[in-house]
Each structure stands twice: as structure tokens, then as C-alpha cells.
N, CA, C and O atoms as a Tinker XYZ file with bonds, in Angstrom:
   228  protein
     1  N     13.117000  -17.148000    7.806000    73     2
     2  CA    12.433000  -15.948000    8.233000    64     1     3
     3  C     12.500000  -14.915000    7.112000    63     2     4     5
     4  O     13.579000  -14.879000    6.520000    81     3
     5  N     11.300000  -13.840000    6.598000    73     3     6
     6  CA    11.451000  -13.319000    5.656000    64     5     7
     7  C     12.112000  -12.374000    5.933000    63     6     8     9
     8  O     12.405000  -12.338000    7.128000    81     7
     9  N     12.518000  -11.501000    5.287000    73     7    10
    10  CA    13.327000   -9.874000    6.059000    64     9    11
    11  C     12.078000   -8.724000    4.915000    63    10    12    13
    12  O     11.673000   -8.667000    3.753000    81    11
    13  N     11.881000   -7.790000    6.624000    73    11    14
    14  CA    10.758000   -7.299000    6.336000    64    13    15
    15  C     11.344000   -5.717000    6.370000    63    14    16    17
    16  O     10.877000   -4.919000    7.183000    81    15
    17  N     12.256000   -5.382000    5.554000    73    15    18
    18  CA    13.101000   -4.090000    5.342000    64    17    19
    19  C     12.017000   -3.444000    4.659000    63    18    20    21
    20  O     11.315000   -4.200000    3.988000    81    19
    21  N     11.714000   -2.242000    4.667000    73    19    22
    22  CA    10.561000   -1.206000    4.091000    64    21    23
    23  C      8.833000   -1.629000    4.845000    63    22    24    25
    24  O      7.812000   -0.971000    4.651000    81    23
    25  N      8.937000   -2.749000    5.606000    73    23    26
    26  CA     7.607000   -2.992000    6.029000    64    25    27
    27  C      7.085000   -1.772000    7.340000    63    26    28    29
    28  O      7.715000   -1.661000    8.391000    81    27
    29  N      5.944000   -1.010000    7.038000    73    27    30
    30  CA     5.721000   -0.144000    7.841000    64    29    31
    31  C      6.505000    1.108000    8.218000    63    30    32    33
    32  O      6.629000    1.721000    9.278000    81    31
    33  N      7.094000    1.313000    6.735000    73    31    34
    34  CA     7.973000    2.561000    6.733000    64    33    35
    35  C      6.932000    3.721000    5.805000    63    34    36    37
    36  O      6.493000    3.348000    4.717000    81    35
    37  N      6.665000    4.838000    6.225000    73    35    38
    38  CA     6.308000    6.276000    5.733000    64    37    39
    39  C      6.913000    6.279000    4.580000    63    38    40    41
    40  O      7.857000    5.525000    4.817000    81    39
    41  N      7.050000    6.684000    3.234000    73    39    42
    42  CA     7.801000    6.902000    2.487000    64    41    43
    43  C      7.645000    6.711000    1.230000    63    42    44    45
    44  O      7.440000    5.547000    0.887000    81    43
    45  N      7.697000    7.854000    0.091000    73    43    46
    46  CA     7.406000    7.923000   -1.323000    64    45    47
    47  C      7.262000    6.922000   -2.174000    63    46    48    49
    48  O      8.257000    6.355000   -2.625000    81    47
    49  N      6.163000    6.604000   -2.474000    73    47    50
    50  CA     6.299000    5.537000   -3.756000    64    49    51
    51  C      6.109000    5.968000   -5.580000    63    50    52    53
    52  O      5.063000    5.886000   -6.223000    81    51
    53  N      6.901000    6.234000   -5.878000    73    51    54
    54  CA     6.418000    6.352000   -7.604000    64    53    55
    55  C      5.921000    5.775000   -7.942000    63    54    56    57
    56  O      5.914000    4.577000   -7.659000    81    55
    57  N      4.713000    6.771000   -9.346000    73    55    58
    58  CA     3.788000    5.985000   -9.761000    64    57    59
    59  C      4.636000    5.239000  -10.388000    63    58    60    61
    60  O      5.782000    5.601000  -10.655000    81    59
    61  N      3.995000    3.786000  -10.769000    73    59    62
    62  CA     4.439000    2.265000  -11.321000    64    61    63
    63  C      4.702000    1.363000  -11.014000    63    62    64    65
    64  O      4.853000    0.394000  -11.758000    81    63
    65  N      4.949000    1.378000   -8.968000    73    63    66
    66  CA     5.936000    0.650000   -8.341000    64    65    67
    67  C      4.076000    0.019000   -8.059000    63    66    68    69
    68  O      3.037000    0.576000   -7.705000    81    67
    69  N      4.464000   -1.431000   -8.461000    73    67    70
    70  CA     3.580000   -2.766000   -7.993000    64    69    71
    71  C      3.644000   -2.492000   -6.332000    63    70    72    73
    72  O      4.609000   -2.258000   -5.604000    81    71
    73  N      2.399000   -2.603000   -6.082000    73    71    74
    74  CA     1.979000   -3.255000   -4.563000    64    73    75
    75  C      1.563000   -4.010000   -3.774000    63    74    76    77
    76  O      0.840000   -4.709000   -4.485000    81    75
    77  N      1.453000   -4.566000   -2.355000    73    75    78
    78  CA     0.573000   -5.175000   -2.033000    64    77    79
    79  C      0.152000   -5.215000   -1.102000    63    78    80    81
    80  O      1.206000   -5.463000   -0.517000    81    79
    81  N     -0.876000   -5.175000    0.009000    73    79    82
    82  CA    -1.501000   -4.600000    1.149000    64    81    83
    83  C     -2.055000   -6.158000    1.856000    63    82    84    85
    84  O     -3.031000   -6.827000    1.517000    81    83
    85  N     -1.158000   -6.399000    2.820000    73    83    86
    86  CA    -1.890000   -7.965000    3.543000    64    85    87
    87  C     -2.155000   -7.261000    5.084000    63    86    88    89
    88  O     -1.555000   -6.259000    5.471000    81    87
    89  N     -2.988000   -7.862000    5.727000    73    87    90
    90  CA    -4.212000   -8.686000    5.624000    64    89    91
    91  C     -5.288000   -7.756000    5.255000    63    90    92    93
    92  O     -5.683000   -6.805000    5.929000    81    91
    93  N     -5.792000   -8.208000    3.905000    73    91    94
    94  CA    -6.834000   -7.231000    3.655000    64    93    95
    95  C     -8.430000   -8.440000    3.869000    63    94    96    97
    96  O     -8.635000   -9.582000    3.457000    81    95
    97  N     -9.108000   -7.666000    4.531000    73    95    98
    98  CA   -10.277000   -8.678000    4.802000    64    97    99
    99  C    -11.473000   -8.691000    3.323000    63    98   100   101
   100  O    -11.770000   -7.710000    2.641000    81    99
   101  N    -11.818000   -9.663000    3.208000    73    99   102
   102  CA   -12.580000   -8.781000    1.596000    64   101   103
   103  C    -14.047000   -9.155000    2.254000    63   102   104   105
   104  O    -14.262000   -9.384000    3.444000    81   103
   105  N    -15.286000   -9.160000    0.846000    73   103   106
   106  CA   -16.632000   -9.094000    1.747000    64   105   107
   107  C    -16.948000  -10.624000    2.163000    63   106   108   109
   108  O    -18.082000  -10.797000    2.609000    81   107
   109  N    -16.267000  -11.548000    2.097000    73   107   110
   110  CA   -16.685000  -12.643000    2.870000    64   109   111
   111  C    -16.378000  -13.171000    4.156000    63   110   112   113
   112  O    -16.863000  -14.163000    4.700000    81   111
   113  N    -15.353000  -12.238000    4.649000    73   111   114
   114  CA   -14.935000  -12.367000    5.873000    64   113   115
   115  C    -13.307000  -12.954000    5.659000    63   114   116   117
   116  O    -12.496000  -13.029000    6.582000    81   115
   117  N    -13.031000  -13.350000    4.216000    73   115   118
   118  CA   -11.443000  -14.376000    4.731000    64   117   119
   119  C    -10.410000  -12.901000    4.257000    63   118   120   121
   120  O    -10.530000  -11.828000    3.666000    81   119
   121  N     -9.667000  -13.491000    4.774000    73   119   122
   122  CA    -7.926000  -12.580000    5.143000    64   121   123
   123  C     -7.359000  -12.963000    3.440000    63   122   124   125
   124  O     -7.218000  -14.129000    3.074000    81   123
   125  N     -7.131000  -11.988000    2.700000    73   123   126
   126  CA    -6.628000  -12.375000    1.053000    64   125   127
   127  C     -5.237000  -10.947000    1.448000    63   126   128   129
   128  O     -4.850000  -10.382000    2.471000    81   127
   129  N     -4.908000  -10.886000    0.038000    73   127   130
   130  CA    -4.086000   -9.634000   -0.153000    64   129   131
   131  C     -4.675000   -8.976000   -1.185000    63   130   132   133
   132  O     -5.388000   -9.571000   -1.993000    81   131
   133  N     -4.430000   -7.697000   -1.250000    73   131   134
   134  CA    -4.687000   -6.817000   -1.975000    64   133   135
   135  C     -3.424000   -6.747000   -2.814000    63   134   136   137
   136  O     -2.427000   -7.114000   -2.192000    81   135
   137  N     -3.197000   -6.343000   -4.157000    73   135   138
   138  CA    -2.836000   -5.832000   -5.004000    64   137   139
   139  C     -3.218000   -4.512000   -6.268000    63   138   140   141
   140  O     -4.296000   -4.318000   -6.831000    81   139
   141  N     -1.985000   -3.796000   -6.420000    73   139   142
   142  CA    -2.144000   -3.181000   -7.342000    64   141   143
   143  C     -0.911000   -2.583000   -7.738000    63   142   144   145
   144  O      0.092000   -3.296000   -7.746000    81   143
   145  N     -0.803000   -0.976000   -8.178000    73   143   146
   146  CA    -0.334000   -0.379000   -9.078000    64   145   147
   147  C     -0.182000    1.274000   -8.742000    63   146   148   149
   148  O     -1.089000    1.922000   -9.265000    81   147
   149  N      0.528000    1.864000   -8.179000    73   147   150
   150  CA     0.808000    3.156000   -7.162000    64   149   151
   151  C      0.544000    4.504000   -8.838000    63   150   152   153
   152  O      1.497000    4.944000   -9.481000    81   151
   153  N     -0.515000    4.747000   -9.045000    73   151   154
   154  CA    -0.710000    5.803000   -9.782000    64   153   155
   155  C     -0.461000    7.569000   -9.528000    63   154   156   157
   156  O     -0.239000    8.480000  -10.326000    81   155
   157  N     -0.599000    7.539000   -8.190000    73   155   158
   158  CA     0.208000    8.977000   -7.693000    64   157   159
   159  C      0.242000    8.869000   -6.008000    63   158   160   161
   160  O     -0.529000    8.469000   -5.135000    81   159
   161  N      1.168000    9.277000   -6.048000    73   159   162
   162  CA     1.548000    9.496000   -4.301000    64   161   163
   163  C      1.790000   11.413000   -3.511000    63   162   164   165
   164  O      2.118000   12.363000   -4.222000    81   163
   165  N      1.656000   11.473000   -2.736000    73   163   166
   166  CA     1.643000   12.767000   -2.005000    64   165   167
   167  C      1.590000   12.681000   -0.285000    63   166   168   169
   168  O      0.943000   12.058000    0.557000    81   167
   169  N      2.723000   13.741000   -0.312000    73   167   170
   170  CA     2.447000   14.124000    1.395000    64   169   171
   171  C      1.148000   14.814000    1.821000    63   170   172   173
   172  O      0.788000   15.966000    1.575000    81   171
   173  N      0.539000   13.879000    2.499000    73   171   174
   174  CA    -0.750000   14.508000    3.338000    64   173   175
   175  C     -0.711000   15.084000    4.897000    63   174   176   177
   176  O     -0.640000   14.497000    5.976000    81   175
   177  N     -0.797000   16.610000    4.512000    73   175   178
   178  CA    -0.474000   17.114000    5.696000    64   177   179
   179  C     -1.210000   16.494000    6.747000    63   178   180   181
   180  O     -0.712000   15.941000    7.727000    81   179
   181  N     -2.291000   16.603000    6.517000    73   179   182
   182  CA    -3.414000   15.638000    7.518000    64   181   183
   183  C     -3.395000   14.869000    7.954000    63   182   184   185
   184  O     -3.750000   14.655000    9.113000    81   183
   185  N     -3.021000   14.240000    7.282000    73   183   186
   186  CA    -2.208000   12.495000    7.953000    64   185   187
   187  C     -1.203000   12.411000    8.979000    63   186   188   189
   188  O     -1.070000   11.749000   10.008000    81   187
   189  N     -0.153000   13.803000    8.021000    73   187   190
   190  CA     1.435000   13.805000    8.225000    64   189   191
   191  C      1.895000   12.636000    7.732000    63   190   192   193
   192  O      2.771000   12.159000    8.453000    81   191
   193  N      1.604000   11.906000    6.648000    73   191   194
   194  CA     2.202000   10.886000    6.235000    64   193   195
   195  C      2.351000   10.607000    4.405000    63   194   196   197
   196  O      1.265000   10.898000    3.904000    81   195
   197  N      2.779000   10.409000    3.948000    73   195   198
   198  CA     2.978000    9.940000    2.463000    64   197   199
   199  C      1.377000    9.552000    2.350000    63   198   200   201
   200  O      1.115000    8.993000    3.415000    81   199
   201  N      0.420000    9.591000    1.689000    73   199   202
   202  CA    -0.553000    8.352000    0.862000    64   201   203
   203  C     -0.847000    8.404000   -0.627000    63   202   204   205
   204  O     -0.762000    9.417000   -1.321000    81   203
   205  N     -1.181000    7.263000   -1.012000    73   203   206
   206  CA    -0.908000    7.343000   -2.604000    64   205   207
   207  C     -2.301000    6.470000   -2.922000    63   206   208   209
   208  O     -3.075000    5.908000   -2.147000    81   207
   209  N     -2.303000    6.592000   -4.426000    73   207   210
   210  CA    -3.473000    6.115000   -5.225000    64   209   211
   211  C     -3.213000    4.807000   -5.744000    63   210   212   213
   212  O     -2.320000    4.355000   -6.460000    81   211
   213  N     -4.196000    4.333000   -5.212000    73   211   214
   214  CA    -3.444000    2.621000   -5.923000    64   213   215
   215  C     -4.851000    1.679000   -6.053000    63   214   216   217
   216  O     -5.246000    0.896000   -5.189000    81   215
   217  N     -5.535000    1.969000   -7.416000    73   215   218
   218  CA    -6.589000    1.295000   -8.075000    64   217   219
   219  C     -6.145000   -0.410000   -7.723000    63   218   220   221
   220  O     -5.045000   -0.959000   -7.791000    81   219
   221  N     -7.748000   -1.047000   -7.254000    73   219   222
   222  CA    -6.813000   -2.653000   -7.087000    64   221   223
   223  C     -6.844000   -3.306000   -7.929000    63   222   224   225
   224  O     -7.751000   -3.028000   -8.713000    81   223
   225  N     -6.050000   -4.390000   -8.278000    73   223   226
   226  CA    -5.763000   -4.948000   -9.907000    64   225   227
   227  C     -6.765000   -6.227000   -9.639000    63   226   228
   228  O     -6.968000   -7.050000  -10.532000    81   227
């Protein structure tokens, strides 16, 4: 079983820290992952939550 410690936690990422976003659906319909690269992060009052910039690789 994997251990899914930080999965679905709110919370700061510095820019540099590698990412990856599953299940991302892409335009053909199949389930892939997303990847990338956290270029800036910020509290969004709007949200009320952390979101950050992350160009996909």
C-alpha cells in the first residue's frame, strides 16, 4: 500500500519543488498524469487556499 502523507493537504510549495497532478483527463478522453515544476505559489484569499503556478513539462 502506498503511504499517501501530504496527499490533499493545503500547503506552501516553493518554487522548484517537481510535481504531479493524477487523474488528469487530457483531450482524448484517457486518465494520464500531469507533471511539472511549481514556479510561484500564494495564499488565495478567494479560494482560502494556497495555489501556485506550475507550467506543464
Amino acid at each position: 500500500m502506498a503511504h499517501d502523507e501530504g496527499v490533499g493537504e493545503d500547503r506552501y510549495l516553493a518554487p522548484g519543488n517537481r510535481v504531479r497532478r493524477d487523474p488528469f483527463v487530457n483531450d482524448d478522453d484517457h486518465t494520464t498524469s500531469e507533471f511539472g515544476v511549481v514556479v510561484h505559489c500564494w495564499l488565495d484569499n478567494e479560494i482560502g487556499m494556497f495555489d501556485c503556478y506550475t507550467p506543464s513539462a
